[in-house]
PQR file with spaces between the fields and no chain letter, atoms N, CA, C, O and H, PARSE charges and radii, in Angstrom:
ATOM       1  N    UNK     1      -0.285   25.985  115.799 -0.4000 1.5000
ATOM       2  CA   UNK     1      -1.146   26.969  116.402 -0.0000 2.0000
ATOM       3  C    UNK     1      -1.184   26.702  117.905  0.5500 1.7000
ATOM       4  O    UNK     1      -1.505   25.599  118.347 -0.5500 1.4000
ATOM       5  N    UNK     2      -0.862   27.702  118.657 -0.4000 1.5000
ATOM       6  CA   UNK     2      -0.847   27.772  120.171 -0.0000 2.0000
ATOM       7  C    UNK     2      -1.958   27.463  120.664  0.5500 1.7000
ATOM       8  O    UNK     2      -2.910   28.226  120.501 -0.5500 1.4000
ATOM       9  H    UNK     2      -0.602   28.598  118.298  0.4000 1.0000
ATOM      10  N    UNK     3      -2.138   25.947  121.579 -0.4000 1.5000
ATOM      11  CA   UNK     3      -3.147   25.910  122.315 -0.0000 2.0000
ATOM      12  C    UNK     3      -4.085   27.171  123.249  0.5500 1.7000
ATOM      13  O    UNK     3      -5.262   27.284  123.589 -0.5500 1.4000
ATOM      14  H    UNK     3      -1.365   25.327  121.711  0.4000 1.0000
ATOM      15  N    UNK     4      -2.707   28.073  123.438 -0.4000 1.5000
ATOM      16  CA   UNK     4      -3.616   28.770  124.520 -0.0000 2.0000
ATOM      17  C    UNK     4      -4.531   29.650  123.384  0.5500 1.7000
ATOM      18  O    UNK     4      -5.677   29.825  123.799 -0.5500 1.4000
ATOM      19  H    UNK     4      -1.750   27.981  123.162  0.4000 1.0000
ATOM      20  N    UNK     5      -4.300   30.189  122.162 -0.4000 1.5000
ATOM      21  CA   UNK     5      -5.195   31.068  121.228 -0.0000 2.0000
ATOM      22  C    UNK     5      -6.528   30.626  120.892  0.5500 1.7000
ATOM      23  O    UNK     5      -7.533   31.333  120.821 -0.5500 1.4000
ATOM      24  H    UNK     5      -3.369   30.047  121.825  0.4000 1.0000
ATOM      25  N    UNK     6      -6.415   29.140  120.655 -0.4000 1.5000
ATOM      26  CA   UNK     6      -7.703   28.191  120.510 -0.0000 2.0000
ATOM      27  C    UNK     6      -8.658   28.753  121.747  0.5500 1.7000
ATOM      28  O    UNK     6      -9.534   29.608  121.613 -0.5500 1.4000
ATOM      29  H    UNK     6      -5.598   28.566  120.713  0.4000 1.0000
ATOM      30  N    UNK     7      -8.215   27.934  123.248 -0.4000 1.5000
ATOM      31  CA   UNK     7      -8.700   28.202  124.197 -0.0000 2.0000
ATOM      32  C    UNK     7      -9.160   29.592  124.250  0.5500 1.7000
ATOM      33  O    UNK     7     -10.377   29.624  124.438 -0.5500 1.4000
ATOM      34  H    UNK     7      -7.504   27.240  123.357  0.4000 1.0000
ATOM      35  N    UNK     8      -8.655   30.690  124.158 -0.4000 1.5000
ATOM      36  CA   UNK     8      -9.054   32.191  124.179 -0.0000 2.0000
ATOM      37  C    UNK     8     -10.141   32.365  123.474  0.5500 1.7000
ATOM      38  O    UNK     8     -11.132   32.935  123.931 -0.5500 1.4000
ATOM      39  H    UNK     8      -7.667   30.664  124.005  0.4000 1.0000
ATOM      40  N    UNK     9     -10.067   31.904  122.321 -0.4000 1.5000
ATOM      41  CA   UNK     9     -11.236   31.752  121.217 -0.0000 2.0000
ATOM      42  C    UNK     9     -12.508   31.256  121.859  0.5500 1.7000
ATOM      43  O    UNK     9     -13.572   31.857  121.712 -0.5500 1.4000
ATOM      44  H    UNK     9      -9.262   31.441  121.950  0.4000 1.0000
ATOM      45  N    UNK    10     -12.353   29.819  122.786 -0.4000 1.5000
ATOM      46  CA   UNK    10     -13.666   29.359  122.578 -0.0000 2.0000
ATOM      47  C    UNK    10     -14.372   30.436  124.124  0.5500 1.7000
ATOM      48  O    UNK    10     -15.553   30.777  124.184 -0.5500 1.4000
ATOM      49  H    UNK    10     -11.489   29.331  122.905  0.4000 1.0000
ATOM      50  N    UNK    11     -13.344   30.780  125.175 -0.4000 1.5000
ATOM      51  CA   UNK    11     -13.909   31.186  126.372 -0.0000 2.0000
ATOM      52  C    UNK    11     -13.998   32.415  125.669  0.5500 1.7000
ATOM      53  O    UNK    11     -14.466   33.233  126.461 -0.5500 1.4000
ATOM      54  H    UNK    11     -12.384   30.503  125.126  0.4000 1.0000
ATOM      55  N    UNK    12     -13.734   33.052  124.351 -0.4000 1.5000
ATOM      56  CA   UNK    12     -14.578   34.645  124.220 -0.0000 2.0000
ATOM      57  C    UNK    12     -16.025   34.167  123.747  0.5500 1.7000
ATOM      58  O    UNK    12     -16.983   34.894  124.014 -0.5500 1.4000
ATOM      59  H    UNK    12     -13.353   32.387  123.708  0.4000 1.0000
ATOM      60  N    UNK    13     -16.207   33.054  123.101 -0.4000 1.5000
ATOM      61  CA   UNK    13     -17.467   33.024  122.017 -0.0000 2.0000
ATOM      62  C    UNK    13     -18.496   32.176  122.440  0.5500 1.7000
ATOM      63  O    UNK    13     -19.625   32.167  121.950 -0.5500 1.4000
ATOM      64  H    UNK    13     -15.430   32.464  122.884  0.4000 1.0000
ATOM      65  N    UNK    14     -18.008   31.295  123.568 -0.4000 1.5000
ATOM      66  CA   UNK    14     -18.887   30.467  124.511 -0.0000 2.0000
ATOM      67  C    UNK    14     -20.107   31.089  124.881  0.5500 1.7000
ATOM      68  O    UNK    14     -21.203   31.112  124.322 -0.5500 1.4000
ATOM      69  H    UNK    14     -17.091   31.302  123.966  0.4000 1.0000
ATOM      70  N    UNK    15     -19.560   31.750  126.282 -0.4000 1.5000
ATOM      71  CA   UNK    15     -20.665   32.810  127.170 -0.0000 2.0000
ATOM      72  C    UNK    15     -21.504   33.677  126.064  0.5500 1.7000
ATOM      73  O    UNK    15     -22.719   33.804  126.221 -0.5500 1.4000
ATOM      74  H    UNK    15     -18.669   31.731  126.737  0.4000 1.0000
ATOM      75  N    UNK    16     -21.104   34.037  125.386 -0.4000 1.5000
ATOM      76  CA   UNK    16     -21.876   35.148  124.486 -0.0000 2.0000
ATOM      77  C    UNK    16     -22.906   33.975  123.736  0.5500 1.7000
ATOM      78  O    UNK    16     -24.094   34.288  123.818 -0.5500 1.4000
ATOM      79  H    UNK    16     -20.117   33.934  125.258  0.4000 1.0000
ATOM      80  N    UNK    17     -22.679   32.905  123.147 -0.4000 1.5000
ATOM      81  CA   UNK    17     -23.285   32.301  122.349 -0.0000 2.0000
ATOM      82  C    UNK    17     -23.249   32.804  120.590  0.5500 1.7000
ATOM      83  O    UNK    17     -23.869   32.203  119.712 -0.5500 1.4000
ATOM      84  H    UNK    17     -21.714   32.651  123.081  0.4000 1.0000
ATOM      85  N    UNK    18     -22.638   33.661  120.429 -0.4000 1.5000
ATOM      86  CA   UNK    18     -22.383   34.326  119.536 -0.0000 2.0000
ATOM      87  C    UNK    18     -21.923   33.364  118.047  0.5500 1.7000
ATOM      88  O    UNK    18     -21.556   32.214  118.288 -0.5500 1.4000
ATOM      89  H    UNK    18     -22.135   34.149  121.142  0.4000 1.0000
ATOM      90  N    UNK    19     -21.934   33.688  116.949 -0.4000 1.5000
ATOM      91  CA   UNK    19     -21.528   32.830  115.698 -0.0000 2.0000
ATOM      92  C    UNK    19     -19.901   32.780  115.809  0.5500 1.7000
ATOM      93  O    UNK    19     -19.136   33.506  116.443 -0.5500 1.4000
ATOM      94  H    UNK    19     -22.232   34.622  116.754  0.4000 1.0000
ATOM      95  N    UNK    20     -19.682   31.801  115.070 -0.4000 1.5000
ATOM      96  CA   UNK    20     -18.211   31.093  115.096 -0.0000 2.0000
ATOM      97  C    UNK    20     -17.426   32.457  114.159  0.5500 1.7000
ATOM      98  O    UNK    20     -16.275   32.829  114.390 -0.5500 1.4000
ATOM      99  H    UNK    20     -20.303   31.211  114.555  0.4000 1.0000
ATOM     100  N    UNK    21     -18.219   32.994  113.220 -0.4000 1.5000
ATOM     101  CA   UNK    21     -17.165   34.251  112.066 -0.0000 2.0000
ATOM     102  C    UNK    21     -17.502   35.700  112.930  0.5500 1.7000
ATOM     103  O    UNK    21     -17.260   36.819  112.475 -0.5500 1.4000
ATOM     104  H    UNK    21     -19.153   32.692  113.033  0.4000 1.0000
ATOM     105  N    UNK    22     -18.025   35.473  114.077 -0.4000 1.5000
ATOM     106  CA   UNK    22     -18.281   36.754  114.661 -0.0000 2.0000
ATOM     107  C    UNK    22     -16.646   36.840  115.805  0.5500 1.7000
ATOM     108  O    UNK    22     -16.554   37.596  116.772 -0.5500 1.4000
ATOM     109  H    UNK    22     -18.222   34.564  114.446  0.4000 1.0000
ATOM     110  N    UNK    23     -15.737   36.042  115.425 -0.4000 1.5000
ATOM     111  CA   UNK    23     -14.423   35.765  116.453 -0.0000 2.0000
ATOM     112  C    UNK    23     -13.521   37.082  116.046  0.5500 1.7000
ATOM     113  O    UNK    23     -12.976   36.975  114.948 -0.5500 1.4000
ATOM     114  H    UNK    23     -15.812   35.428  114.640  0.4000 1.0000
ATOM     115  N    UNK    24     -13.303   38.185  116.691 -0.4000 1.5000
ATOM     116  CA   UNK    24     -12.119   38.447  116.254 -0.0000 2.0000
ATOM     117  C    UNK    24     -11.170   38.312  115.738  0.5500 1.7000
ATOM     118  O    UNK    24     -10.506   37.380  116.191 -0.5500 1.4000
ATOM     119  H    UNK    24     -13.746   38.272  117.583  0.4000 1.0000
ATOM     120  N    UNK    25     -10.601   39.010  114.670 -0.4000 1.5000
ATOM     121  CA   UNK    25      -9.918   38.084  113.475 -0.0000 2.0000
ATOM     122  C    UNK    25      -8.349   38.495  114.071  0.5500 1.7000
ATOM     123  O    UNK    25      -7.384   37.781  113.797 -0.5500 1.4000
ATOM     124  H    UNK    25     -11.141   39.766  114.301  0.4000 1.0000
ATOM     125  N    UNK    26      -8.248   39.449  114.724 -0.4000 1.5000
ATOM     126  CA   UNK    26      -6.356   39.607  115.462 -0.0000 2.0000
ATOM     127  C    UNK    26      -6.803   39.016  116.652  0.5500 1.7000
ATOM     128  O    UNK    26      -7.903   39.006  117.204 -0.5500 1.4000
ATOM     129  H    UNK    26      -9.032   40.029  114.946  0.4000 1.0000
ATOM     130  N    UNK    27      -5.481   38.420  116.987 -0.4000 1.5000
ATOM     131  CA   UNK    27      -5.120   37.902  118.548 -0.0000 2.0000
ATOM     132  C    UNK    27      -5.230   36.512  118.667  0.5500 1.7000
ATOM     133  O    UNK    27      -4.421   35.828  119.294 -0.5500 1.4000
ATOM     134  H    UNK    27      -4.587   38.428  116.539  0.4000 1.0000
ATOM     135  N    UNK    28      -6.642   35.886  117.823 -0.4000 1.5000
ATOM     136  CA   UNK    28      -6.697   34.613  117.618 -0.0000 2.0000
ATOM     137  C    UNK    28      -6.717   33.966  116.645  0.5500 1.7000
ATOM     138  O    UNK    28      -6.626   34.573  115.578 -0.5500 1.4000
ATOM     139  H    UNK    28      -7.299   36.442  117.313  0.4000 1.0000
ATOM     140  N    UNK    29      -6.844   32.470  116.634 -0.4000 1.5000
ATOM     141  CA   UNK    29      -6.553   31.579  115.655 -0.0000 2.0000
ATOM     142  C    UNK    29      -7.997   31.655  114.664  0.5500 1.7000
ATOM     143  O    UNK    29      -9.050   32.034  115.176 -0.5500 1.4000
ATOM     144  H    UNK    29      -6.918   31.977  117.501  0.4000 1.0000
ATOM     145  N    UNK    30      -7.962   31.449  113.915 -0.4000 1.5000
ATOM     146  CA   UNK    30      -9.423   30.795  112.886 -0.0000 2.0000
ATOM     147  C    UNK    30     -10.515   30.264  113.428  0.5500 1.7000
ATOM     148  O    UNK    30     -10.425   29.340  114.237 -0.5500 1.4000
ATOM     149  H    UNK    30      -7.106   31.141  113.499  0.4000 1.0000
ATOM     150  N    UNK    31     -11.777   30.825  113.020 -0.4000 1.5000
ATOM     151  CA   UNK    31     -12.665   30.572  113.500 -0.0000 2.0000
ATOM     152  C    UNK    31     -13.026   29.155  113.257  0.5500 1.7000
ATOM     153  O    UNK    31     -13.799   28.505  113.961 -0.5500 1.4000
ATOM     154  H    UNK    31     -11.850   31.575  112.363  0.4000 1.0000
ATOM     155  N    UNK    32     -12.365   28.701  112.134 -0.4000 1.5000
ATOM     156  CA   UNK    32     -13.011   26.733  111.881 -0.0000 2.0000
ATOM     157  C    UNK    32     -11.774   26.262  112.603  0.5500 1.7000
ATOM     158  O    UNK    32     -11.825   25.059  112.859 -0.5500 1.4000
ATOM     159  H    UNK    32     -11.737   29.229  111.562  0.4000 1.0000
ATOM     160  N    UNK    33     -10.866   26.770  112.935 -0.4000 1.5000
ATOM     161  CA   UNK    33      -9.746   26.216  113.470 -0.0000 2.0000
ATOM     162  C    UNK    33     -10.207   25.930  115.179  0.5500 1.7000
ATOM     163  O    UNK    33     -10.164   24.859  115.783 -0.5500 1.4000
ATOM     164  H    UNK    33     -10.825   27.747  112.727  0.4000 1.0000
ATOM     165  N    UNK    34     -10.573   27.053  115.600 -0.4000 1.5000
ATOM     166  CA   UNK    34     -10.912   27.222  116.715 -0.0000 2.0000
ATOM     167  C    UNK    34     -12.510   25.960  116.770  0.5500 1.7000
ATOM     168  O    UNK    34     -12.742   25.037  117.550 -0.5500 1.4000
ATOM     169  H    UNK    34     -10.608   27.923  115.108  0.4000 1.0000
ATOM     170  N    UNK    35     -12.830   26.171  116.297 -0.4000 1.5000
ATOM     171  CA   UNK    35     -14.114   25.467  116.093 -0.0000 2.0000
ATOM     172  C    UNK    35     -13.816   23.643  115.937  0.5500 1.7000
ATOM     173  O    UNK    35     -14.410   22.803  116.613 -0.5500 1.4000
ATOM     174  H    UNK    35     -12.642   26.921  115.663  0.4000 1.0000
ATOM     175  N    UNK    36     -13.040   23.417  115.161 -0.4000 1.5000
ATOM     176  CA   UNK    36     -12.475   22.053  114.926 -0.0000 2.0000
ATOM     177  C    UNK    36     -11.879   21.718  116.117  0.5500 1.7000
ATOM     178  O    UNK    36     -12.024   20.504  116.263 -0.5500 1.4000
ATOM     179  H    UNK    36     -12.558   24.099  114.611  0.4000 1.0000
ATOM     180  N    UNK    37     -11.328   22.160  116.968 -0.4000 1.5000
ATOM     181  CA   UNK    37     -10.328   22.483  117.702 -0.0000 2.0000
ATOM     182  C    UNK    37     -11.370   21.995  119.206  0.5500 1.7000
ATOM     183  O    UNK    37     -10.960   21.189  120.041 -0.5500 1.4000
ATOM     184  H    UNK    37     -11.210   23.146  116.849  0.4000 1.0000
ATOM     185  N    UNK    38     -12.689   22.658  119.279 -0.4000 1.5000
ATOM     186  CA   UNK    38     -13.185   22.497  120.340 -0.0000 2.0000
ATOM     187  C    UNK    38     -14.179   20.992  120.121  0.5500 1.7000
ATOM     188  O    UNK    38     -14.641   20.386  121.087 -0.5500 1.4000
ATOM     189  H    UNK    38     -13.022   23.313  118.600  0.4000 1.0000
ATOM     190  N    UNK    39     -14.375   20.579  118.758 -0.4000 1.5000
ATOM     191  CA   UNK    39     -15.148   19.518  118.754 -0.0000 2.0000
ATOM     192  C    UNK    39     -14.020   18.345  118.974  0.5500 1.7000
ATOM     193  O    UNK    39     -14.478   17.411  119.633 -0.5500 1.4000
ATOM     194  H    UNK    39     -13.999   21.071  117.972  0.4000 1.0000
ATOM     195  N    UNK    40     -12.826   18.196  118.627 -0.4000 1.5000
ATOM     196  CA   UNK    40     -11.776   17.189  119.192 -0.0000 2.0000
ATOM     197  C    UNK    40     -11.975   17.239  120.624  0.5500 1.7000
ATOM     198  O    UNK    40     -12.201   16.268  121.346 -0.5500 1.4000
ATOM     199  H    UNK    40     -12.453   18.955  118.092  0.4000 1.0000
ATOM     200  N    UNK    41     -11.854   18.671  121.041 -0.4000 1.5000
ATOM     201  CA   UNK    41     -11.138   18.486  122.802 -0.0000 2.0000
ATOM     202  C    UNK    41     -12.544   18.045  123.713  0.5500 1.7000
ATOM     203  O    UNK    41     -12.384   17.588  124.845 -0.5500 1.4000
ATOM     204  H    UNK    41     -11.670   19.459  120.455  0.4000 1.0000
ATOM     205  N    UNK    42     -13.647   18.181  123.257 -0.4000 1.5000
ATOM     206  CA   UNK    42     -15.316   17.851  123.939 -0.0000 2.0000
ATOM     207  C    UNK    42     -15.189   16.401  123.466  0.5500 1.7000
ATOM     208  O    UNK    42     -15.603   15.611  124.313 -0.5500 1.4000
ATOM     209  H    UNK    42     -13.778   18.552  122.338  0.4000 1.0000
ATOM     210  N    UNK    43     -14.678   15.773  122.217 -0.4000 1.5000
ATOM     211  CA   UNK    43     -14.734   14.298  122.335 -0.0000 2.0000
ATOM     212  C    UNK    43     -13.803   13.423  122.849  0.5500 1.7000
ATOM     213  O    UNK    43     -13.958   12.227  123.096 -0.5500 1.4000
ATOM     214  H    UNK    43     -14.342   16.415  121.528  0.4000 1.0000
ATOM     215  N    UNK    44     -12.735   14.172  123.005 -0.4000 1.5000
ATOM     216  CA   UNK    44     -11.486   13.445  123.750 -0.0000 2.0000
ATOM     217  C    UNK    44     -11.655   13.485  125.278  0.5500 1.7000
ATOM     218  O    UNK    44     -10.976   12.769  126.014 -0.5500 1.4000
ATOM     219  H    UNK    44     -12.610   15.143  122.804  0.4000 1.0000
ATOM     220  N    UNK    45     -12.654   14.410  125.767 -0.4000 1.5000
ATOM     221  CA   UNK    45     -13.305   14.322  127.365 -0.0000 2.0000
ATOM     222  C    UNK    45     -11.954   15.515  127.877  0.5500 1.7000
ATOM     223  O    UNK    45     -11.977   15.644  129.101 -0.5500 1.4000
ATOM     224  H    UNK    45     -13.206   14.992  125.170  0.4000 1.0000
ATOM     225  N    UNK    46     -10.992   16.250  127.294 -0.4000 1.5000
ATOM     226  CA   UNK    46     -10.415   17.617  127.485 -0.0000 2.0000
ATOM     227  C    UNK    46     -10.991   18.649  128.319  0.5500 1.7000
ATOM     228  O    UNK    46     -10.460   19.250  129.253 -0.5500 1.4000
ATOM     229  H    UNK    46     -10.974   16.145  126.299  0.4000 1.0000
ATOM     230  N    UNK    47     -12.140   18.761  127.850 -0.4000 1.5000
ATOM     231  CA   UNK    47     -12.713   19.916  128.767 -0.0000 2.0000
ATOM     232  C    UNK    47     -13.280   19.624  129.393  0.5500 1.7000
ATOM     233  O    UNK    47     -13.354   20.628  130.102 -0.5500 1.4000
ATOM     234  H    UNK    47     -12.571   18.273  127.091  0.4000 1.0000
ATOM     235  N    UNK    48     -14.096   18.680  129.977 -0.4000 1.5000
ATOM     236  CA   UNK    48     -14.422   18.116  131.053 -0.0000 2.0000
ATOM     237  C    UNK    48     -13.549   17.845  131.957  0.5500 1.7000
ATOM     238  O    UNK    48     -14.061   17.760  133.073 -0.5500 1.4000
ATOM     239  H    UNK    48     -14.036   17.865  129.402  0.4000 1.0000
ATOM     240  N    UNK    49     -11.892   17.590  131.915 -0.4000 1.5000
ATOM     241  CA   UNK    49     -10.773   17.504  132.677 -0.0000 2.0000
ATOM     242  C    UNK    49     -10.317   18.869  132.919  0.5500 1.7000
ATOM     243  O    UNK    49      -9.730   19.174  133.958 -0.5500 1.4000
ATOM     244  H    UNK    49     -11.476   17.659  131.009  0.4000 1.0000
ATOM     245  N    UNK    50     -10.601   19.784  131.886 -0.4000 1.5000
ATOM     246  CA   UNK    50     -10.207   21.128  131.886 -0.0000 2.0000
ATOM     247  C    UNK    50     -10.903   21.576  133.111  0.5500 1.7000
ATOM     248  O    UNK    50     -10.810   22.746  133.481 -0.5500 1.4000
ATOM     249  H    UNK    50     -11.079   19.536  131.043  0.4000 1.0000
């Protein structure tokens, strides 16, 4: 799964604050995917480098 789809995922659902199954289901990856995806990269210190 393409890093950049993850990323797309979390900068649509961030700002809104919105629920994780409220993600658009074309264009991006899975919402637990996306979701799993952002709790690795916040503990690996990723987005803080991001």
């Amino acid at each position: 799964m393409p890093a950049r789809k993850i990323l797309e995922g979390i900068v649509y659902l961030l700002p809104t604050g919105g629920q994780w199954k409220a993600l658009p289901k074309e264009g991006l990856a899975s919402s637990s995917a996306i979701h799993t995806h952002l709790l690795r990269w916040a503990e690996s210190g990723f987005l803080v480098t991001l």
